[in-house]
Residue frames relative to the residue before (quaternion, step in Angstrom):
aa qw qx qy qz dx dy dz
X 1.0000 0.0000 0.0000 0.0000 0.00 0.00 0.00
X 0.7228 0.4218 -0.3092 0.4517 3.64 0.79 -0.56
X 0.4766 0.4072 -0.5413 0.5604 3.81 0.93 -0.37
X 0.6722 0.5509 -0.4515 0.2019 3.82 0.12 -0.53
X 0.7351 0.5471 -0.1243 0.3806 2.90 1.45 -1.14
X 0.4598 0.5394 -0.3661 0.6030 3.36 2.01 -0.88
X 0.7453 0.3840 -0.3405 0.4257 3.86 0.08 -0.94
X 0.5872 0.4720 -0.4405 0.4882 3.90 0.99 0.06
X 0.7581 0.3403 -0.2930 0.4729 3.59 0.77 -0.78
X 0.4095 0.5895 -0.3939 0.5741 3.47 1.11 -0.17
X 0.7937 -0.0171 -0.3566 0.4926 4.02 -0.60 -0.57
X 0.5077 0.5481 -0.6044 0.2766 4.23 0.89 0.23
X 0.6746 0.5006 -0.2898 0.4586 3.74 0.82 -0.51
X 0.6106 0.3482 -0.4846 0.5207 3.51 1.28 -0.04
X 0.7048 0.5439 -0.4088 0.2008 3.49 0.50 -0.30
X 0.4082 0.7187 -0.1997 0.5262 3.36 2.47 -0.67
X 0.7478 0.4292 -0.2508 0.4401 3.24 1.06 -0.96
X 0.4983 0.6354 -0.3168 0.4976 3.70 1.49 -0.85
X 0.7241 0.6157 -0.0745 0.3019 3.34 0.80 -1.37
X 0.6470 0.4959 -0.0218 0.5788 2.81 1.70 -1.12
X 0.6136 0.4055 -0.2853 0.6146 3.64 1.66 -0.59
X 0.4434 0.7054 -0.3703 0.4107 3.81 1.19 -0.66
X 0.8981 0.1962 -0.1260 0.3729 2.84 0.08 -1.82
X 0.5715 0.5957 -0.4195 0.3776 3.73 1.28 -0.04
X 0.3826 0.6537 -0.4165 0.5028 3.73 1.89 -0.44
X 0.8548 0.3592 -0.2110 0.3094 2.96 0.14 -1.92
X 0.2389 0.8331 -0.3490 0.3565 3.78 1.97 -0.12
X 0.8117 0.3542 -0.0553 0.4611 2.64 0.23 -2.53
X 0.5178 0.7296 -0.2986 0.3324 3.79 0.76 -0.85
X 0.6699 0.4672 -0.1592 0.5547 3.22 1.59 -1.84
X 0.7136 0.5140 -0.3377 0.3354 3.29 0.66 -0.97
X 0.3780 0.7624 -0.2497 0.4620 3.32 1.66 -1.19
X 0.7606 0.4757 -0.0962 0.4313 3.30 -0.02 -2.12
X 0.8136 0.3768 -0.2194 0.3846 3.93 0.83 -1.32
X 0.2797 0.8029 -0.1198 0.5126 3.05 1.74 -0.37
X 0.6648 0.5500 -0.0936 0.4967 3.39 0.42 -1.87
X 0.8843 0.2160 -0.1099 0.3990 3.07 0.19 -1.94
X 0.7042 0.4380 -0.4660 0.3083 3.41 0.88 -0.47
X 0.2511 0.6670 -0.4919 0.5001 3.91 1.52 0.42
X 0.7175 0.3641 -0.2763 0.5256 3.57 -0.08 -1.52
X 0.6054 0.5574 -0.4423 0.3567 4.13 0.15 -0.50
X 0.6591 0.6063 -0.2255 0.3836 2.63 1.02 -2.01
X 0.6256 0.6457 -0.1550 0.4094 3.49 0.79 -1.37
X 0.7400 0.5663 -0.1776 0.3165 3.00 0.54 -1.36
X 0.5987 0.6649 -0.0116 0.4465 2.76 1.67 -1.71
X 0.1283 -0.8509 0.4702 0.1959 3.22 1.51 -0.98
X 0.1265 0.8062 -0.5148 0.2626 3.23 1.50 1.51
X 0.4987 -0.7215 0.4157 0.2407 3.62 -1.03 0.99
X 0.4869 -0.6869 0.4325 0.3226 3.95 -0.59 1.02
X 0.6702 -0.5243 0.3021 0.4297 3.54 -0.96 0.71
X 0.7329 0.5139 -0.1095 0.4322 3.60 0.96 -1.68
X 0.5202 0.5763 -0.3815 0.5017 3.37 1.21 -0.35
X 0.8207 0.4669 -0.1697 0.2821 3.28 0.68 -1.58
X 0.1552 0.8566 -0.1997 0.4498 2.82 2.47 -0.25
X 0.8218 0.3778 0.0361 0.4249 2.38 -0.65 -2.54
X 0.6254 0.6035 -0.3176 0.3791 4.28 0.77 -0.16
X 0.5707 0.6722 -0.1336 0.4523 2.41 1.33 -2.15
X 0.9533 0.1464 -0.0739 0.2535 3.35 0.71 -1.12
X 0.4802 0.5686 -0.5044 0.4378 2.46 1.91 1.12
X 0.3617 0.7583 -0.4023 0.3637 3.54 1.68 -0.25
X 0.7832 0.3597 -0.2179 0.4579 3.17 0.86 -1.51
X 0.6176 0.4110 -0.4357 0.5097 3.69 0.65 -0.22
X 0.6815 0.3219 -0.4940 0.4335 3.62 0.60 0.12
X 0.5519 0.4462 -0.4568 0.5363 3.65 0.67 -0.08
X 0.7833 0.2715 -0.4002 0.3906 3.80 0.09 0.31
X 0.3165 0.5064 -0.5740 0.5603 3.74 1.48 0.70
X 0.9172 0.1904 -0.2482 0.2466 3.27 -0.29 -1.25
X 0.4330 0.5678 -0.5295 0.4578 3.36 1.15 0.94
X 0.6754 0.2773 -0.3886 0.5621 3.90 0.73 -0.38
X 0.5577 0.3428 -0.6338 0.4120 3.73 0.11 0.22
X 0.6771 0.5159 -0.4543 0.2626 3.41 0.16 -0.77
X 0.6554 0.6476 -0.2180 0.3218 2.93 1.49 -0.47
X 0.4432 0.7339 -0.1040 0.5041 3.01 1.90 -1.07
X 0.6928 0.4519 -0.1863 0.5302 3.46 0.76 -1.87
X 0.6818 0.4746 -0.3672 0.4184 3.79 0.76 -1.18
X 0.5750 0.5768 -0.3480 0.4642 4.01 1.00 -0.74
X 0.7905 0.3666 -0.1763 0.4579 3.33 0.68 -1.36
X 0.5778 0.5503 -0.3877 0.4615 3.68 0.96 -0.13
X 0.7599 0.4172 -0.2527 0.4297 3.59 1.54 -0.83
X 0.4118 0.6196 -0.4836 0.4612 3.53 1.69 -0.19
X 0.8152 0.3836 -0.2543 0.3515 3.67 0.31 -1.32
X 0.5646 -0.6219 0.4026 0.3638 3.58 1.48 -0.40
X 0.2671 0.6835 -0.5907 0.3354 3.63 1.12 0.96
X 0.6617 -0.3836 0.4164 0.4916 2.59 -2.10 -0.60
């Protein structure tokens, strides 16, 4: 009776173990698969890439600090000549 039982838990623990690689395949597959599509959404959407938005960001701000020292410039040079 016990070789029976060792050879029952024996192919139940190979079969736990099969199972257990199965469903971590079938994990990575899903993740794979969700992944996939939210890219293609993303895409679709014609959502902007992180680094791009970056790369704007910081040209916005270097133009917003030109046209703060011209403005600045103009305000110097408007008071040399006696503007408003």
């Amino acid at each position: 009776m016990t070789q029976t039982n060792n050879r029952f838990f024996d192919e139940l623990a190979k079969l736990m173990t099969d199972t257990a690689g199965a469903a971590q395949g079938l994990r990575k597959e899903a993740e794979t698969f969700v992944r996939g599509q939210g890219e293609r959404v993303l895409r679709d959407m014609d959502v902007v890439q992180r680094d791009e938005f970056e790369a704007v960001k910081a040209m916005a701000q270097k133009a917003r600090e030109e046209n703060d020292e011209l403005l600045k410039r103009i305000e110097a040079l408007e008071a040399r000549l006696g503007g408003d």
